[in-house]
MIDOSE-1310 file (N, C-alpha, C; in nm, 2 decimals, decimal comma, always signed):
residues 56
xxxx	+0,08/-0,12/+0,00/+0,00/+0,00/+0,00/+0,09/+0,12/+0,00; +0,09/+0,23/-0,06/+0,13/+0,33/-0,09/+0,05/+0,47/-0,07; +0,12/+0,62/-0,04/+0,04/+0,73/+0,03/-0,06/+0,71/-0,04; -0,19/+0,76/-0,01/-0,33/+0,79/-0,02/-0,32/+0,89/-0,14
xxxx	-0,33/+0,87/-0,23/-0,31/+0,95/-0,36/-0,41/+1,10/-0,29; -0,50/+1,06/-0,26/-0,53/+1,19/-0,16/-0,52/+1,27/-0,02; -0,48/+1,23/+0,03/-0,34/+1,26/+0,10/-0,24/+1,33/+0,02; -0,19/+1,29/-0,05/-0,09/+1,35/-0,13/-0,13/+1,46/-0,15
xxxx	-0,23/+1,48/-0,20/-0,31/+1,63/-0,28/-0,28/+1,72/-0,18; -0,30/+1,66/-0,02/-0,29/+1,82/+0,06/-0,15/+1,83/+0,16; -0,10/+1,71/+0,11/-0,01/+1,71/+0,16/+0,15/+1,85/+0,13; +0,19/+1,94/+0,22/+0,31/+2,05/+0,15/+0,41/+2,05/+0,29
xxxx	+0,53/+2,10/+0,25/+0,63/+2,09/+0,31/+0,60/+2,19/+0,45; +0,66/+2,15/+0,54/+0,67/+2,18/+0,66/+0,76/+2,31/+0,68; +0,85/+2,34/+0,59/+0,94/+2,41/+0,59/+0,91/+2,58/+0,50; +0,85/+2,53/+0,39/+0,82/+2,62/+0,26/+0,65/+2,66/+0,25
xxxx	+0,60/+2,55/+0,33/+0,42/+2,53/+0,21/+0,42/+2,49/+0,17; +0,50/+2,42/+0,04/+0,51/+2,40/-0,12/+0,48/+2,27/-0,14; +0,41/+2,23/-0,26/+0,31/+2,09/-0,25/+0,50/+1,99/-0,26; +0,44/+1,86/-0,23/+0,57/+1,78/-0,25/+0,53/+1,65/-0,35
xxxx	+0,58/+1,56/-0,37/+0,60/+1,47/-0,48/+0,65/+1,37/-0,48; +0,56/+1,23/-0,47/+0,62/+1,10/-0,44/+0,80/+1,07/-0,52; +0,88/+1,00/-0,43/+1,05/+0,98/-0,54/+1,06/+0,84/-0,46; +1,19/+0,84/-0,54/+1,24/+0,69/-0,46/+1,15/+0,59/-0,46
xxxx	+1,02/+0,58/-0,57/+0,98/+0,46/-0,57/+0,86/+0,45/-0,45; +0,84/+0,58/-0,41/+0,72/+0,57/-0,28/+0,80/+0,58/-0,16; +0,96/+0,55/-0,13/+1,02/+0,59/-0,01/+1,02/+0,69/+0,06; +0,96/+0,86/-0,05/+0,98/+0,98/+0,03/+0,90/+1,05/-0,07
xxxx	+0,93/+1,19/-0,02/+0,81/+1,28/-0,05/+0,96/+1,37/-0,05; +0,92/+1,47/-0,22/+1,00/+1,57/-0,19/+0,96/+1,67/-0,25; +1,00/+1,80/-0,17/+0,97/+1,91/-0,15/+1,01/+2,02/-0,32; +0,93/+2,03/-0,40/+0,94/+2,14/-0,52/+1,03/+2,22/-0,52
xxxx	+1,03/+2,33/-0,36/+1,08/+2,43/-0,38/+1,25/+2,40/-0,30; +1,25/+2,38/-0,15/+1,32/+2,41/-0,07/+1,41/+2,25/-0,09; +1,38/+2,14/-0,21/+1,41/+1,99/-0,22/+1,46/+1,93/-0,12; +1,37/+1,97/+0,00/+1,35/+1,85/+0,11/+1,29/+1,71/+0,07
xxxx	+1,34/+1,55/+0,14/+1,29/+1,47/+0,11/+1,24/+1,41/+0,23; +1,11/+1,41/+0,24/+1,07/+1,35/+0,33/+1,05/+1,23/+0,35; +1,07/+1,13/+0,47/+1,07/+0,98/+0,43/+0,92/+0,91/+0,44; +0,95/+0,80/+0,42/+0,79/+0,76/+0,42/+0,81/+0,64/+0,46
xxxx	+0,75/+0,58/+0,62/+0,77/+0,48/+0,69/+0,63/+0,41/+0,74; +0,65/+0,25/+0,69/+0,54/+0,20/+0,68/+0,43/+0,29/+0,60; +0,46/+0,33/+0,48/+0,30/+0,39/+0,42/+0,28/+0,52/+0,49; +0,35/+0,58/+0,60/+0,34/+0,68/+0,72/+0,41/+0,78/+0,64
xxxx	+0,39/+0,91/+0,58/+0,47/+1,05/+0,57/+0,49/+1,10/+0,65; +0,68/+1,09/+0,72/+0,71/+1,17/+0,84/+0,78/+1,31/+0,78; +0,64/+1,41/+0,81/+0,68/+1,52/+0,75/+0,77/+1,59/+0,90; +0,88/+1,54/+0,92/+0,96/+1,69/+0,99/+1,08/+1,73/+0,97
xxxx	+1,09/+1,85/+1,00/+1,18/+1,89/+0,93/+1,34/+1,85/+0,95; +1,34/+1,79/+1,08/+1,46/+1,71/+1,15/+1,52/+1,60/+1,08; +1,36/+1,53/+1,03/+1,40/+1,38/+0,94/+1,43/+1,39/+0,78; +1,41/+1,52/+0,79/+1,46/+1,54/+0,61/+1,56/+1,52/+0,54
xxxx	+1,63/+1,52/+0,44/+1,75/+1,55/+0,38/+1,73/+1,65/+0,27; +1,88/+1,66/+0,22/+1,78/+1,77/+0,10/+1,87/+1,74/+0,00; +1,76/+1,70/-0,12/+1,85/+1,65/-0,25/+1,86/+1,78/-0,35; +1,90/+1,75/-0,48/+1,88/+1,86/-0,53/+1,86/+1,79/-0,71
C-alpha cells in the first residue's frame, strides 16, 4: 500500500508550504521548492523537518 493519492493532494512541506511529490519509488516525499525529502515509513509520511535531507 502506498500514500493515499489523496493525502498527497494536501499534503506541503513543513518548511516552505510548497506541495511535494512522491520519489524513490514511494520511499519519500519531496519538497518542489526548498528539495527536502521527506521519508515515508510504513506507508506513514514523516513530515519533519529534523528527518529530512535535502537532494537537489
Amino acid at each position: 500500500m502506498a500514500v493515499d493519492p489523496e493525502l498527497l493532494e494536501i499534503l506541503a512541506c513543513p518548511n516552505c508550504k510548497t506541495p511535494v511529490d512522491l520519489v524513490n519509488d514511494g520511499a519519500g516525499l519531496k519538497c518542489r521548492e526548498c528539495h527536502r525529502v521527506y521519508p515515508v515509513k510504513d506507508d506513514i509520511p514523516v513530515m519533519l523537518i529534523d528527518e529530512a535531507t535535502i537532494e537537489e
